[in-house]
Residue frames relative to the residue before (quaternion, step in Angstrom):
aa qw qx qy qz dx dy dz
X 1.0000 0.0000 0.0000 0.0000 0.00 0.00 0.00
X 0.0674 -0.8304 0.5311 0.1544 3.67 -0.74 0.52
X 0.8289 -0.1796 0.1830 0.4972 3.54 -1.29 0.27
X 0.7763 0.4959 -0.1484 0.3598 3.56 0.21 -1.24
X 0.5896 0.4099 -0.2995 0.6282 3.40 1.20 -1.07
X 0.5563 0.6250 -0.5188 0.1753 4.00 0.29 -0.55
X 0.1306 -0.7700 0.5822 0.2260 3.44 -1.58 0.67
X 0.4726 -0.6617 0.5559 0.1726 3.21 -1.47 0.99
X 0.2405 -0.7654 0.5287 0.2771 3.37 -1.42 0.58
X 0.6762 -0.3598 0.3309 0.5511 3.71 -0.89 0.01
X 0.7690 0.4731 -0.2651 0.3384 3.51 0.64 -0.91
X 0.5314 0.7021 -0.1332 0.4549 3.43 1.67 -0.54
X 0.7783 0.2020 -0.1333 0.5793 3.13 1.48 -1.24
X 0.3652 0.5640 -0.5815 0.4587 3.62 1.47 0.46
X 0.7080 0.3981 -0.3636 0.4562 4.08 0.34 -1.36
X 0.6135 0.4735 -0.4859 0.4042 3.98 0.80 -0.40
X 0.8577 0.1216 -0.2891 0.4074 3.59 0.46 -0.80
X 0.5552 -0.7254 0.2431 0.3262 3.39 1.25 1.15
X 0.3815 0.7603 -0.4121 0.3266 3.64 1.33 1.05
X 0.3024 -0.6966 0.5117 0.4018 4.02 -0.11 -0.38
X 0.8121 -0.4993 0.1619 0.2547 2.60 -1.65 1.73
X 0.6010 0.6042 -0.3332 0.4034 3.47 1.25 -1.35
X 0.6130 0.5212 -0.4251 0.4145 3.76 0.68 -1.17
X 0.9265 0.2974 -0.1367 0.1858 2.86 0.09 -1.34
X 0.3541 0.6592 -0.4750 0.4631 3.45 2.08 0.29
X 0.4713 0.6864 -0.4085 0.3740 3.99 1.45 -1.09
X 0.7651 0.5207 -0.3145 0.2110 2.84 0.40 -2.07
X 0.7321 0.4928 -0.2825 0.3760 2.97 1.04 -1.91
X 0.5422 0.5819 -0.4573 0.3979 4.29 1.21 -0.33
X 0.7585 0.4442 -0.3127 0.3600 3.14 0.93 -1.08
X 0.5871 -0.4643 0.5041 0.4307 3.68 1.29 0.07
X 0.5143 0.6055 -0.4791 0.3733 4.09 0.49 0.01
X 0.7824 0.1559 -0.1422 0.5859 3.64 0.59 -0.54
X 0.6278 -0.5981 0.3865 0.3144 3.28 -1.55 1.09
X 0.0820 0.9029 -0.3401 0.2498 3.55 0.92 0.50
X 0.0570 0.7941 -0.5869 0.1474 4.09 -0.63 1.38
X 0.5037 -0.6428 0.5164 0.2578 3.19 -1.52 0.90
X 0.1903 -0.5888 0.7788 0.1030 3.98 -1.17 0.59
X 0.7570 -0.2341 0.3815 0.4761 4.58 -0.48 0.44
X 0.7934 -0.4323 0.1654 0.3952 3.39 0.71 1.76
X 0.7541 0.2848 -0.3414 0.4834 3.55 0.93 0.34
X 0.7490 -0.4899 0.3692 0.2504 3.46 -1.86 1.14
X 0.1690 0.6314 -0.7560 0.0364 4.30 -0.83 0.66
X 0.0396 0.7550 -0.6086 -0.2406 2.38 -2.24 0.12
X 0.5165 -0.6435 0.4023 0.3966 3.42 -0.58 0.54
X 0.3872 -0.7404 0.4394 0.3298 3.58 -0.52 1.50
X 0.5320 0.6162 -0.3827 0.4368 4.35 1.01 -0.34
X 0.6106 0.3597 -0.2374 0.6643 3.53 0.96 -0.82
X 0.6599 0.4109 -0.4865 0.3987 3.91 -0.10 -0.39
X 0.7050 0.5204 -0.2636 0.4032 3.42 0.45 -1.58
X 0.5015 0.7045 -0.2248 0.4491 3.59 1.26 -1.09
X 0.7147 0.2525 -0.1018 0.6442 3.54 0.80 -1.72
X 0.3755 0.4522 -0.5850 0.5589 4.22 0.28 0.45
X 0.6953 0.5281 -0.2724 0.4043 3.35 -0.31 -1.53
X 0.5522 0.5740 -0.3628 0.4837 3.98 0.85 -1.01
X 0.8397 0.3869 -0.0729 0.3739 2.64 -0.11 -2.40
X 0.5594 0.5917 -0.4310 0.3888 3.75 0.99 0.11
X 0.5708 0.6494 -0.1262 0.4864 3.28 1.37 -1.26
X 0.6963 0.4885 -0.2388 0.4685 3.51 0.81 -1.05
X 0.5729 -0.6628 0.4520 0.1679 3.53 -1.08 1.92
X 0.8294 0.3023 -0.0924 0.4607 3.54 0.72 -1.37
X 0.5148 -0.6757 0.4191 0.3204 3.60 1.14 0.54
X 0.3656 0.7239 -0.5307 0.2462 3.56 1.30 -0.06
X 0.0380 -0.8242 0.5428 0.1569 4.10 -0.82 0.28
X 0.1076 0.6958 -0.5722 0.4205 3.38 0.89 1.64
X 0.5920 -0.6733 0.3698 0.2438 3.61 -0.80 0.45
């Protein structure tokens, strides 16, 4: 498996963007982060995360809606 194919857990990308687990389980309900169930729990694909960073960097109004 390489770098690209990795999945992230909710808890992984709370300590990456240094938020608590709760925020960022939201985000992924509300559809804010590129974000799939695996049997009732939150992944993400680290290519699609790093991808949507890259977004949310770019964005004028700090807004982190897609």
């Amino acid at each position: 498996m390489t770098l690209a194919d990795e999945i992230l857990t909710i808890q992984e990308i709370a300590a990456i963007l240094k938020l608590a687990d709760k925020t960022v389980y939201s985000m992924a309900q509300a559809g804010e982060l590129p974000a799939f169930k695996v049997r009732g729990q939150w992944r993400v694909r680290r290519v699609d995360f790093e991808a949507w960073m890259e977004r949310q960097a770019r964005r004028p109004n700090g807004s982190t809606m897609p």
